[in-house]
VEXKEMI-974042 format. One record per residue (C-alpha): residue number from 1; residue in three letters; x, y, z. Coordinates in Angstrom, 1 decimal. Example, Ala and Ser with C-alpha at 12.3 -4.5 7.8 and 13.67 -1.06 7.14 Angstrom:
BEGIN
<roro><n>1</n><res>ala</res><X>12.3</X><Y>-4.5</Y><Z>7.8</Z></roro>
<roro><n>2</n><res>ser</res><X>13.7</X><Y>-1.1</Y><Z>7.1</Z></roro>
//
This chain:
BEGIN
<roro><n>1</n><res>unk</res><X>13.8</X><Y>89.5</Y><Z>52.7</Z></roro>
<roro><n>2</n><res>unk</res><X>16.5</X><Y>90.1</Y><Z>50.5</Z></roro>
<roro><n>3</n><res>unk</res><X>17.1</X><Y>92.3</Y><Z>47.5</Z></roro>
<roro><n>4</n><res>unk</res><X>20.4</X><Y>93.9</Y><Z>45.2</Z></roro>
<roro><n>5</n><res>unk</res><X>21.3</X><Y>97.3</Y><Z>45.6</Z></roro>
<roro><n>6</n><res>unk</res><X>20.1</X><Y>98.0</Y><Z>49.5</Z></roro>
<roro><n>7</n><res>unk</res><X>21.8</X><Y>97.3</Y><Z>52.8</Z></roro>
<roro><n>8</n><res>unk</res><X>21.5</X><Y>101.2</Y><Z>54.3</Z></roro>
<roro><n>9</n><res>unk</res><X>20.3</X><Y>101.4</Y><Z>57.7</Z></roro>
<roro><n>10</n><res>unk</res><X>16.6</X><Y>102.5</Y><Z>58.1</Z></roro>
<roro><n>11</n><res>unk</res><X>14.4</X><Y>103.3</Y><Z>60.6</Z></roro>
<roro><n>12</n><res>unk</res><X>12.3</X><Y>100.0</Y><Z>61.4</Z></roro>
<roro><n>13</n><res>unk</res><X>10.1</X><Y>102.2</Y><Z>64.1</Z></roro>
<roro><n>14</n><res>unk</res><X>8.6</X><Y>104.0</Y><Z>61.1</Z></roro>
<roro><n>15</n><res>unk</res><X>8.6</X><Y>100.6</Y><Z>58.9</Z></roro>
<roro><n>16</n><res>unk</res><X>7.7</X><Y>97.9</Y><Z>61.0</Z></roro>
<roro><n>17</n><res>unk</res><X>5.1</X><Y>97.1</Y><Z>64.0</Z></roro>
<roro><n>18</n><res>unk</res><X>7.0</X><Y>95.2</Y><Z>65.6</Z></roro>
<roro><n>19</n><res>unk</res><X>11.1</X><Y>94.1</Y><Z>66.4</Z></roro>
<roro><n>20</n><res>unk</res><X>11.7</X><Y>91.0</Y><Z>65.0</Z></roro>
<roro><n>21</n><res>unk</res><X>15.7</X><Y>91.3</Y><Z>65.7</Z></roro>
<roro><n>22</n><res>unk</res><X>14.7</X><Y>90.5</Y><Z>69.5</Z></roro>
<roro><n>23</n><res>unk</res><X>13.1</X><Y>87.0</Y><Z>68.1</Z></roro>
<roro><n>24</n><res>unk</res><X>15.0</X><Y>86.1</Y><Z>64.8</Z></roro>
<roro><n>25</n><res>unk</res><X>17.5</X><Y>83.1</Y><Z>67.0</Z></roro>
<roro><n>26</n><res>unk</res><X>14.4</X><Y>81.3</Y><Z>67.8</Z></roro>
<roro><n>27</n><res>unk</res><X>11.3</X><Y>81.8</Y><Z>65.1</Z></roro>
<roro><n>28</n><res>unk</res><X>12.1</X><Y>78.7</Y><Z>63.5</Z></roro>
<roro><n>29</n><res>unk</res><X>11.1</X><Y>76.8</Y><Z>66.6</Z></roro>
<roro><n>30</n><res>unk</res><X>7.3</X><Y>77.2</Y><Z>66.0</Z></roro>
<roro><n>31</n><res>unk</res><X>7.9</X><Y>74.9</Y><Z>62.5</Z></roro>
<roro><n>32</n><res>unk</res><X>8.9</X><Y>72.1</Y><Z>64.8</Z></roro>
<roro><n>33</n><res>unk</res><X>6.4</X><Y>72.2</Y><Z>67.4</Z></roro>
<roro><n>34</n><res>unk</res><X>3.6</X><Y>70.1</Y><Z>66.0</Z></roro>
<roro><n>35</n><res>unk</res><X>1.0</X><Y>72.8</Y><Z>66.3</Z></roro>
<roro><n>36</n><res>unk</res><X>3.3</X><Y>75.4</Y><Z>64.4</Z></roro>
<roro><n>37</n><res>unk</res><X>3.8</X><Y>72.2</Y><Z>61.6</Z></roro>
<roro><n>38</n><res>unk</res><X>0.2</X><Y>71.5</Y><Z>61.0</Z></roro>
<roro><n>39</n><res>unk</res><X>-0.3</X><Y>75.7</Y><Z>60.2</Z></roro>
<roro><n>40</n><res>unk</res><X>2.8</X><Y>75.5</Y><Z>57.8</Z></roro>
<roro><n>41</n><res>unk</res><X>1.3</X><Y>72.4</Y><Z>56.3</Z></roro>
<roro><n>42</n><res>unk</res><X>-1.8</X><Y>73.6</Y><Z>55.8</Z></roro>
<roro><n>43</n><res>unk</res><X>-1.1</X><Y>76.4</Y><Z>54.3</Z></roro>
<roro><n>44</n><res>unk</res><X>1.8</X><Y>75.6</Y><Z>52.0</Z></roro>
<roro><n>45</n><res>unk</res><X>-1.5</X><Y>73.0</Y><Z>50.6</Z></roro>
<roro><n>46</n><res>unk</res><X>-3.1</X><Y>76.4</Y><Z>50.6</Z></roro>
<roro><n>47</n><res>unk</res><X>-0.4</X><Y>78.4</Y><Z>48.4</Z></roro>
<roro><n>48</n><res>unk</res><X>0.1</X><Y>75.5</Y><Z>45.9</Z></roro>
<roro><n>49</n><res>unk</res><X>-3.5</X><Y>76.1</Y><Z>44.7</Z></roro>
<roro><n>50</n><res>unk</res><X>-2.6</X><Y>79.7</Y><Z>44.1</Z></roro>
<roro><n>51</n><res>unk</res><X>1.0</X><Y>79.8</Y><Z>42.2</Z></roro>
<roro><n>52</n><res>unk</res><X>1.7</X><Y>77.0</Y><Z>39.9</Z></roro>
<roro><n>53</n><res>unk</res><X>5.5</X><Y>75.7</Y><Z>39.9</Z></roro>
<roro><n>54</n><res>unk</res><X>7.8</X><Y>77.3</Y><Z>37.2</Z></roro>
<roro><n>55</n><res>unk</res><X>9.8</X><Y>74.9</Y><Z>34.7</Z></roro>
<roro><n>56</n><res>unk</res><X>11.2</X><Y>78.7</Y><Z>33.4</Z></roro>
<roro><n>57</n><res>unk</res><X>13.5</X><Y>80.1</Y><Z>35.9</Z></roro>
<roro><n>58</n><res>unk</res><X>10.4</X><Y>82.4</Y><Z>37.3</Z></roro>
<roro><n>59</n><res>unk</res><X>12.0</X><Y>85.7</Y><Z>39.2</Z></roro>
<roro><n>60</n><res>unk</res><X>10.0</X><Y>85.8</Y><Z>42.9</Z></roro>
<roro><n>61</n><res>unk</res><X>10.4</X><Y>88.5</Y><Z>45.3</Z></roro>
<roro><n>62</n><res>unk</res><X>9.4</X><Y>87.6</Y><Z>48.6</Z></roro>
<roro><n>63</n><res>unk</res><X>8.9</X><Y>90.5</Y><Z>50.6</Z></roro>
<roro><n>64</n><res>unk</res><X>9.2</X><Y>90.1</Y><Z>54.7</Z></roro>
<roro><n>65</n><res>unk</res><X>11.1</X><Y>87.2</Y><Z>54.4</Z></roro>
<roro><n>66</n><res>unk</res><X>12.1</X><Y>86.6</Y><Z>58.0</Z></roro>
<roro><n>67</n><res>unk</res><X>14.3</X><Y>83.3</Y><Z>58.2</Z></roro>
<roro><n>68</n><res>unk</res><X>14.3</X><Y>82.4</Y><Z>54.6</Z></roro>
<roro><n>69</n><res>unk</res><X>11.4</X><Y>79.9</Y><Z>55.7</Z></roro>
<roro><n>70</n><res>unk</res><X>9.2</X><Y>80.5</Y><Z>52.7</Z></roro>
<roro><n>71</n><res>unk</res><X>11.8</X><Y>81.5</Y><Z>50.2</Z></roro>
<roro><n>72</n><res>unk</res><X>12.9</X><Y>77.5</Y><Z>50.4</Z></roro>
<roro><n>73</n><res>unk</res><X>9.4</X><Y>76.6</Y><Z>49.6</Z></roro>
<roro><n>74</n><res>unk</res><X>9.3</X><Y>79.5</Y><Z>46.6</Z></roro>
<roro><n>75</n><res>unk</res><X>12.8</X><Y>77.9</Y><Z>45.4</Z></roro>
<roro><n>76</n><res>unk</res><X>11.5</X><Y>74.2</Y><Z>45.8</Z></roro>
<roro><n>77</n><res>unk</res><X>9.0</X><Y>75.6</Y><Z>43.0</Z></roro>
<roro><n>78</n><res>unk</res><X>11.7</X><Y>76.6</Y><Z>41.0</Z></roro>
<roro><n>79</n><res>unk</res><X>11.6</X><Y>80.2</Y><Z>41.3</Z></roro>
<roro><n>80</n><res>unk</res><X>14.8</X><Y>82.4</Y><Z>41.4</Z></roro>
<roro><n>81</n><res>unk</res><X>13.7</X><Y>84.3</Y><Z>44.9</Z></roro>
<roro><n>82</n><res>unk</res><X>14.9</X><Y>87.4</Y><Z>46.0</Z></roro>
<roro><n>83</n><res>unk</res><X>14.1</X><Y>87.9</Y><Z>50.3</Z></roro>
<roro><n>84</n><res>unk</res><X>14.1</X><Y>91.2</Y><Z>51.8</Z></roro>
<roro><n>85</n><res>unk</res><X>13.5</X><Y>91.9</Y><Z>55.0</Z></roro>
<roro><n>86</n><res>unk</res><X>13.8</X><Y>95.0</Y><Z>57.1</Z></roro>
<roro><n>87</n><res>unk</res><X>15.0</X><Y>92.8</Y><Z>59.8</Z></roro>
<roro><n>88</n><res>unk</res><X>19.1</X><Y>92.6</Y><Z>60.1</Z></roro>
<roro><n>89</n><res>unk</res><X>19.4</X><Y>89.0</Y><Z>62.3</Z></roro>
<roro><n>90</n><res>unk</res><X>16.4</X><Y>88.1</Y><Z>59.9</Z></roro>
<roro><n>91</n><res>unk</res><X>18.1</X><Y>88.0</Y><Z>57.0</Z></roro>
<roro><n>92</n><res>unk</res><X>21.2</X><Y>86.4</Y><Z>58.3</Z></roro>
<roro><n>93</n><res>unk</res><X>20.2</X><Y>83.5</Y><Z>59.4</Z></roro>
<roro><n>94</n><res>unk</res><X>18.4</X><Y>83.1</Y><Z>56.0</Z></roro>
<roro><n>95</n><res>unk</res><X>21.9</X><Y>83.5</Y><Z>54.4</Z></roro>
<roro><n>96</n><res>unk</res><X>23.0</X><Y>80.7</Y><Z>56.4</Z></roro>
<roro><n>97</n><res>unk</res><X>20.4</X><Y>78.7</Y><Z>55.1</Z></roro>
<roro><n>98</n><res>unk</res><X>22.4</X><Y>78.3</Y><Z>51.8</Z></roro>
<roro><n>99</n><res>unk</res><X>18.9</X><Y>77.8</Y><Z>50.0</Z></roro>
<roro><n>100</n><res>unk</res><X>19.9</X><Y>77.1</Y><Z>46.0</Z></roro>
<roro><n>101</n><res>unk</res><X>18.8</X><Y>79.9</Y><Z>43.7</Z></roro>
<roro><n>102</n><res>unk</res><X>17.9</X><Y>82.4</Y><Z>46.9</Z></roro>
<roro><n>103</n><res>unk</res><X>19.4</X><Y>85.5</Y><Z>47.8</Z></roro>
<roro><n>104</n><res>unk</res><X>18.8</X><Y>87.9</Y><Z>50.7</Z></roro>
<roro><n>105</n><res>unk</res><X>19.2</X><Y>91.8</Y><Z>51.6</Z></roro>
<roro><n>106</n><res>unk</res><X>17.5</X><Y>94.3</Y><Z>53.5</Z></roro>
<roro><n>107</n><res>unk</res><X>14.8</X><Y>96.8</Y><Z>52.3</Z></roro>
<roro><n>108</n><res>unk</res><X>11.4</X><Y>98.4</Y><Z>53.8</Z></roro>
<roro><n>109</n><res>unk</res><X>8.8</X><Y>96.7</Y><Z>51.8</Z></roro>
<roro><n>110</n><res>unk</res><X>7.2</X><Y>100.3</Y><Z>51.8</Z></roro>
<roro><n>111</n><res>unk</res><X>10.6</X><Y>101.6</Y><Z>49.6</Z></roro>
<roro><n>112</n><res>unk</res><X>11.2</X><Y>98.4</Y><Z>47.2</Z></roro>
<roro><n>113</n><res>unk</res><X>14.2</X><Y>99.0</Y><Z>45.5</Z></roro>
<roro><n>114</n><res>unk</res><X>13.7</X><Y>97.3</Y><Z>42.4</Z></roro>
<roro><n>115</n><res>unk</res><X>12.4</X><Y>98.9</Y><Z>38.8</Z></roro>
<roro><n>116</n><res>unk</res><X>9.1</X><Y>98.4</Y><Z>37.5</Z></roro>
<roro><n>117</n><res>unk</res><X>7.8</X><Y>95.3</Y><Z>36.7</Z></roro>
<roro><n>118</n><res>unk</res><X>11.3</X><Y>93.5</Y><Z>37.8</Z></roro>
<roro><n>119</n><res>unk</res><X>9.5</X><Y>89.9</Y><Z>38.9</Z></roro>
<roro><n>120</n><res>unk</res><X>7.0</X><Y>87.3</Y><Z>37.6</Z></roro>
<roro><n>121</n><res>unk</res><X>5.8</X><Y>86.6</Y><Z>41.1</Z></roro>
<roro><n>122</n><res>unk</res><X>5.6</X><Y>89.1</Y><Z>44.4</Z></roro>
<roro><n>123</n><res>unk</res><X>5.0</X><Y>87.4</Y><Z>47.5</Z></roro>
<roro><n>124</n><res>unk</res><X>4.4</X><Y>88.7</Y><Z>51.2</Z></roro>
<roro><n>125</n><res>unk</res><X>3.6</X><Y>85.5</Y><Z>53.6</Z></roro>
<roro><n>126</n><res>unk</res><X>2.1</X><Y>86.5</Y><Z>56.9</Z></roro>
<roro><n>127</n><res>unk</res><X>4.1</X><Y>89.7</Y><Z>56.7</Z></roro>
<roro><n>128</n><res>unk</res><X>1.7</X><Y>92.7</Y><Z>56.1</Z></roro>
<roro><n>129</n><res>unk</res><X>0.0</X><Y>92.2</Y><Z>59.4</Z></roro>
<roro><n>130</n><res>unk</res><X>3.2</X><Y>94.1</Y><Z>60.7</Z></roro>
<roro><n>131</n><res>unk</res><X>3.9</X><Y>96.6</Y><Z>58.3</Z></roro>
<roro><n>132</n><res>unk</res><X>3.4</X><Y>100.2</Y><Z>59.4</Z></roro>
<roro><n>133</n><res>unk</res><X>1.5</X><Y>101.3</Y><Z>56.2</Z></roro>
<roro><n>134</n><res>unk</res><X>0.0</X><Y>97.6</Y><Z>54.6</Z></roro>
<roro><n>135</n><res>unk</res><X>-1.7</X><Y>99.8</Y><Z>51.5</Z></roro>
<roro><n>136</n><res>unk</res><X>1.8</X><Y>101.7</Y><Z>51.1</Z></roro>
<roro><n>137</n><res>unk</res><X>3.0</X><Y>97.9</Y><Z>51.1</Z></roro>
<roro><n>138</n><res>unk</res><X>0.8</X><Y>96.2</Y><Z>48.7</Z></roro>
<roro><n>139</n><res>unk</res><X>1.5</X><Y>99.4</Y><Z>46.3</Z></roro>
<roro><n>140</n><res>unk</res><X>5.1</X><Y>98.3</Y><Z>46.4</Z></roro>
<roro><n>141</n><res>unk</res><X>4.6</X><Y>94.7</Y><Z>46.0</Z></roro>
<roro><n>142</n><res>unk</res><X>2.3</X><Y>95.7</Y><Z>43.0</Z></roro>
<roro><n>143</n><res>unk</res><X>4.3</X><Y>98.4</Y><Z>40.7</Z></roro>
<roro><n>144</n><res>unk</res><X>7.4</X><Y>95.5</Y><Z>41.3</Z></roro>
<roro><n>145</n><res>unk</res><X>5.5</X><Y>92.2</Y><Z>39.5</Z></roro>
<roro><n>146</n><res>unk</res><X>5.3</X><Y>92.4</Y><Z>35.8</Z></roro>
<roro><n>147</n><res>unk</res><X>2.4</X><Y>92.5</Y><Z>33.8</Z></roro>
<roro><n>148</n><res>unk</res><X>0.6</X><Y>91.2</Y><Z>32.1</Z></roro>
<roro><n>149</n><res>unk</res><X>0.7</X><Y>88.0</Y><Z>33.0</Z></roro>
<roro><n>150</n><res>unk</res><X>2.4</X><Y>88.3</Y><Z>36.6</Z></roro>
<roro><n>151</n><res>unk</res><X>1.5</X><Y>87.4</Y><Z>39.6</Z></roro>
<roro><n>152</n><res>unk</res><X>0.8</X><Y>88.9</Y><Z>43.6</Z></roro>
<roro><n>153</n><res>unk</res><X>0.4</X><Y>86.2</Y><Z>46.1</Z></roro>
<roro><n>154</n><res>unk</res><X>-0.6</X><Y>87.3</Y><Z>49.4</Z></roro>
<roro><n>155</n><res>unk</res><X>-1.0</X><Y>85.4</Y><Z>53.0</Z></roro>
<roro><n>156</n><res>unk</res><X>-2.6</X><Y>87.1</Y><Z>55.9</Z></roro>
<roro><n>157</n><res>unk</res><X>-3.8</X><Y>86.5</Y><Z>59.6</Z></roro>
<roro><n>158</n><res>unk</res><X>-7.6</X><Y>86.0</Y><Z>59.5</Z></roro>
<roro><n>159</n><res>unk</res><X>-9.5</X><Y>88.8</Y><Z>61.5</Z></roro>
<roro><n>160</n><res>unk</res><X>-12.2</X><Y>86.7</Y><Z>61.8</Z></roro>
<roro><n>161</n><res>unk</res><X>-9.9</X><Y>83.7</Y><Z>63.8</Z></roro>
<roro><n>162</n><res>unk</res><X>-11.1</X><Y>83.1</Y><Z>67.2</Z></roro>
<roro><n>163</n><res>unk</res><X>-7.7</X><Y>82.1</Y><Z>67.4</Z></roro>
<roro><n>164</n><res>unk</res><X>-5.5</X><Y>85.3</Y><Z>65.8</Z></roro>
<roro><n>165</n><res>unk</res><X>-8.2</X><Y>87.0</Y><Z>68.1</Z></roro>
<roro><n>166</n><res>unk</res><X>-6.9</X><Y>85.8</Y><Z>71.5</Z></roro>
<roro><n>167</n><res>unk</res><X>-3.3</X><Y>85.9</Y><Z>69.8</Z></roro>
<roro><n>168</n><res>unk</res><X>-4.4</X><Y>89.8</Y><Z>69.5</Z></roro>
<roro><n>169</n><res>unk</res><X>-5.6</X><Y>90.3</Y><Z>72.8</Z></roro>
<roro><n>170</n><res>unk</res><X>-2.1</X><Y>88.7</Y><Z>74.3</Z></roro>
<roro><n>171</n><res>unk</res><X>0.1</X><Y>91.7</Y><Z>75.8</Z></roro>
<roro><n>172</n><res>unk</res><X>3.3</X><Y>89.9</Y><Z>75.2</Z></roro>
<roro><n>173</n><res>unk</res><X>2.5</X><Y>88.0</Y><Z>72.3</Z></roro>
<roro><n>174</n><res>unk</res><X>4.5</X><Y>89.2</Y><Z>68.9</Z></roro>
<roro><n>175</n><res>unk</res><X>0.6</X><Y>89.5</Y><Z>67.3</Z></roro>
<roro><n>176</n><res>unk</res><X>-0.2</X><Y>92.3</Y><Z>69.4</Z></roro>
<roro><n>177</n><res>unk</res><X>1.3</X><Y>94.7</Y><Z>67.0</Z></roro>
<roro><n>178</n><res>unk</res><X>-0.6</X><Y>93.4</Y><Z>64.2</Z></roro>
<roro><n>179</n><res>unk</res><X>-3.2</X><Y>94.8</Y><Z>61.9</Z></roro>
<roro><n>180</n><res>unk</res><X>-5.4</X><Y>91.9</Y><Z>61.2</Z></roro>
<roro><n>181</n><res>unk</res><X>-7.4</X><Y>91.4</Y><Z>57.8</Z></roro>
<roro><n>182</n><res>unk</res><X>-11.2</X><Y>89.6</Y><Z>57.3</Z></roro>
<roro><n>183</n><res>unk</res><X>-11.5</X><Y>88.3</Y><Z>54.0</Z></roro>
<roro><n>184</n><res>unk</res><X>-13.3</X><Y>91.8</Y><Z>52.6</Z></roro>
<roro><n>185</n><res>unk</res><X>-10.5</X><Y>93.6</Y><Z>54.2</Z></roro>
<roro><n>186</n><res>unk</res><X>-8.0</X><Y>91.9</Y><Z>51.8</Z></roro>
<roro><n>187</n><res>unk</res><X>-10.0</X><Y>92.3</Y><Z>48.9</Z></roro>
<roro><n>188</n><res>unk</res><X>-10.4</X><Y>96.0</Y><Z>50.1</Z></roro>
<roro><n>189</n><res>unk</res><X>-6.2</X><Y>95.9</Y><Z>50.3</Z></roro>
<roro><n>190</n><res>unk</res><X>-5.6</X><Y>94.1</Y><Z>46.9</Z></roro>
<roro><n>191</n><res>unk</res><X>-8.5</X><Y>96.5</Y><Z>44.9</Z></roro>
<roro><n>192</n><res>unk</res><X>-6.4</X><Y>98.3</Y><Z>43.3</Z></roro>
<roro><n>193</n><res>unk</res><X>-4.4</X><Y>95.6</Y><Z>41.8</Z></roro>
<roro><n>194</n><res>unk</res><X>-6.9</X><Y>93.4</Y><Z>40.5</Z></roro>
<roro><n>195</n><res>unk</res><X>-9.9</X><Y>91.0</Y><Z>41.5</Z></roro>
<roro><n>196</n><res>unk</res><X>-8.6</X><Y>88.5</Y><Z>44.1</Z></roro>
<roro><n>197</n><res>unk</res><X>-8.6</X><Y>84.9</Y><Z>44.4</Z></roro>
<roro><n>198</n><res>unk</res><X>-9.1</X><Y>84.4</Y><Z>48.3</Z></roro>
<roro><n>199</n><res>unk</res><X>-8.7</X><Y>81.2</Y><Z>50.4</Z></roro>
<roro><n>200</n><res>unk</res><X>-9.1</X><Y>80.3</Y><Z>54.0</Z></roro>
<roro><n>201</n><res>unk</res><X>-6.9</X><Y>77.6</Y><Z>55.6</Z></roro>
<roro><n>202</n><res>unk</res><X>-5.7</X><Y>76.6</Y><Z>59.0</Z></roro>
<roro><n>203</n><res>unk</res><X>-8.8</X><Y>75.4</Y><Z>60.4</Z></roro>
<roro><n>204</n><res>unk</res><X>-6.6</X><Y>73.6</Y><Z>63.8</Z></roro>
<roro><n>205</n><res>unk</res><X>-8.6</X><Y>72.8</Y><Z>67.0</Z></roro>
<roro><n>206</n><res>unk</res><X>-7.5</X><Y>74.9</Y><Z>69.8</Z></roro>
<roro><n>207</n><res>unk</res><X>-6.5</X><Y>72.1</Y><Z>72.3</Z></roro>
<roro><n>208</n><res>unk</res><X>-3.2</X><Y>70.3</Y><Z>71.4</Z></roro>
<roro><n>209</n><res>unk</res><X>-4.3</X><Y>66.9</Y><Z>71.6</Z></roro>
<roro><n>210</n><res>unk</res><X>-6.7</X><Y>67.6</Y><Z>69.0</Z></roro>
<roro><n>211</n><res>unk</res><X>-4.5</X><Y>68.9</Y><Z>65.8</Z></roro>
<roro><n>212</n><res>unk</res><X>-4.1</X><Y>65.7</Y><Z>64.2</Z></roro>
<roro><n>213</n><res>unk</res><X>-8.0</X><Y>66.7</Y><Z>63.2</Z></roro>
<roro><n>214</n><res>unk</res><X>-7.2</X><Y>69.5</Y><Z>61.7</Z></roro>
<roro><n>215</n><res>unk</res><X>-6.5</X><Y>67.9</Y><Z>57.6</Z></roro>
<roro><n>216</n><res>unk</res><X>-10.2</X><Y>66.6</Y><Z>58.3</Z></roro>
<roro><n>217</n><res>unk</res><X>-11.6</X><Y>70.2</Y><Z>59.6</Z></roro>
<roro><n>218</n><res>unk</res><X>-9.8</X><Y>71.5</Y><Z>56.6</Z></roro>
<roro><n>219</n><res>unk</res><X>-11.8</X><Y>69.7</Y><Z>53.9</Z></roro>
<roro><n>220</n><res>unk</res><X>-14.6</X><Y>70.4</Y><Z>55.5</Z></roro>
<roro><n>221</n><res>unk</res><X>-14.0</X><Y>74.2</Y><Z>56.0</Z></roro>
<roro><n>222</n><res>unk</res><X>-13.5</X><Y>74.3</Y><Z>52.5</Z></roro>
<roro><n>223</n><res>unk</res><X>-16.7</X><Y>72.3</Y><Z>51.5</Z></roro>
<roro><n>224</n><res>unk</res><X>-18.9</X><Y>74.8</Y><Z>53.8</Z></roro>
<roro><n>225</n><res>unk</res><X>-17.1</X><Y>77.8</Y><Z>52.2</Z></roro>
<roro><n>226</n><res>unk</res><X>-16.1</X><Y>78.8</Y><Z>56.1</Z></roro>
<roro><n>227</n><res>unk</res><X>-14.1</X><Y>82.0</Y><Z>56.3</Z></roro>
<roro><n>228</n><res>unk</res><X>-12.8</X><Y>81.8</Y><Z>59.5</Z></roro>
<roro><n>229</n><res>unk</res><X>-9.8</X><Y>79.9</Y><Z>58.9</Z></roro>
<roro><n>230</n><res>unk</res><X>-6.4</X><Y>81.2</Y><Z>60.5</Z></roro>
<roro><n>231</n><res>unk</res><X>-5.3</X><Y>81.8</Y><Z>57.5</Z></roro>
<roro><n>232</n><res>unk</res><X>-6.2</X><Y>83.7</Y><Z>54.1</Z></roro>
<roro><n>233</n><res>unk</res><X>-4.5</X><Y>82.9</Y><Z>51.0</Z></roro>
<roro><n>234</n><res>unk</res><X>-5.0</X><Y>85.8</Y><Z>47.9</Z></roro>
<roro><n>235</n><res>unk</res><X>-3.8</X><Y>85.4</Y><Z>44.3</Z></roro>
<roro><n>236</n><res>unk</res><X>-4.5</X><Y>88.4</Y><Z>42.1</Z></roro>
<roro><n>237</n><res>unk</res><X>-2.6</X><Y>88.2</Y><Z>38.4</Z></roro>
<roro><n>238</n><res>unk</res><X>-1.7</X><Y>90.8</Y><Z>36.5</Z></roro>
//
């Protein structure tokens, strides 16, 4: 996550569920793995429905930015991102990513420190699960994206995954911390900024061997208008 005019310490007990500084040298590694690839497939196909590419040099905040994973694939849109994450070794190794038209800096996404109405675009990918205060969050995200005409993309953890469910239930796992969302719980979240457009992806077959099935499951969640994917996808515009 990255944004001008911050860098102060903060307290990330009262800002963040969970420690990412003790994980940042080896989050990346889930993209690799093929199970990890498949989710960021899928859902990437999932966020292209939602926010059309810019030919205009669109401003995008990306708020919990982590790595700088997703702010390459906001750039690859042509969007001028700004990352901020509350996570110090976070947002260095995004730096060190060098990713064209990207910058990164530190900020509680509950304090944004940006004006009104400072971006076309405000995204949060799979980063409101670990926020302390998701409504404070979304608030945030909301007073920050112009209007009319701008744009809040959102990407949460399905409540209602069997898998984000045993992720849950895993002492040691990162996803204990988390506040999960069902579908209505995100268009409970996104009320008060306008009528969401929700999607569920990530439909991936528990056992390994299986996840070159999951395109095919995908199609066919989508047909059966099934909820439970991993994944939930919101677009509400301004």
């Amino acid at each position: 996550m990255h944004s001008a005019n911050v860098c102060h310490p903060m307290d990330r007990s009262s800002a963040s569920r969970f420690d990412f500084n003790r994980i940042a040298h080896r989050y990346d590694a889930w993209y690799r793995a093929p199970r990890g690839a498949m989710y960021d497939r899928l859902e990437k196909a999932t966020i292209d429905k939602l926010l059309p590419p810019t030919s205009q040099g669109g401003k995008l905040l990306e708020v919990g930015c982590g790595t700088g994973h997703w702010s390459e694939y906001f750039a690859g849109k042509g969007y001028a991102v700004t990352g901020v994450d509350i996570s110090e070794r976070m947002i260095a190794i995004a730096r060190q990513r060098s990713i064209s038209g990207a910058t990164f800096d530190m900020a509680d996404a509950e304090k944004l420190p940006f004006p009104n109405g400072s971006f076309d675009a405000v995204a949060a990918i799979t980063a409101l699960e670990f926020t302390a205060d998701p409504v404070q969050a979304v608030s945030e995200m909301t007073r920050c994206v112009r209007k009319p005409g701008g744009m809040l993309i959102v990407g949460v953890l399905n409540r209602l995954s069997g898998c984000n469910q045993r992720r849950k239930r895993r002492a040691t796992s990162m996803h204990a911390s988390t506040t999960l969302f069902s579908p209505d719980d995100l268009r409970a979240l996104l009320d008060h900024a306008g009528t969401p457009t929700i999607l569920a992806a990530g439909f991936i077959p528990r056992w390994d061997f299986l996840v070159w099935l999951s395109p095919l499951l995908e199609r066919m969640g989508r047909l059966w208008g099934n909820e439970r994917g991993a994944f939930l996808a919101a677009k509400v515009t301004r």
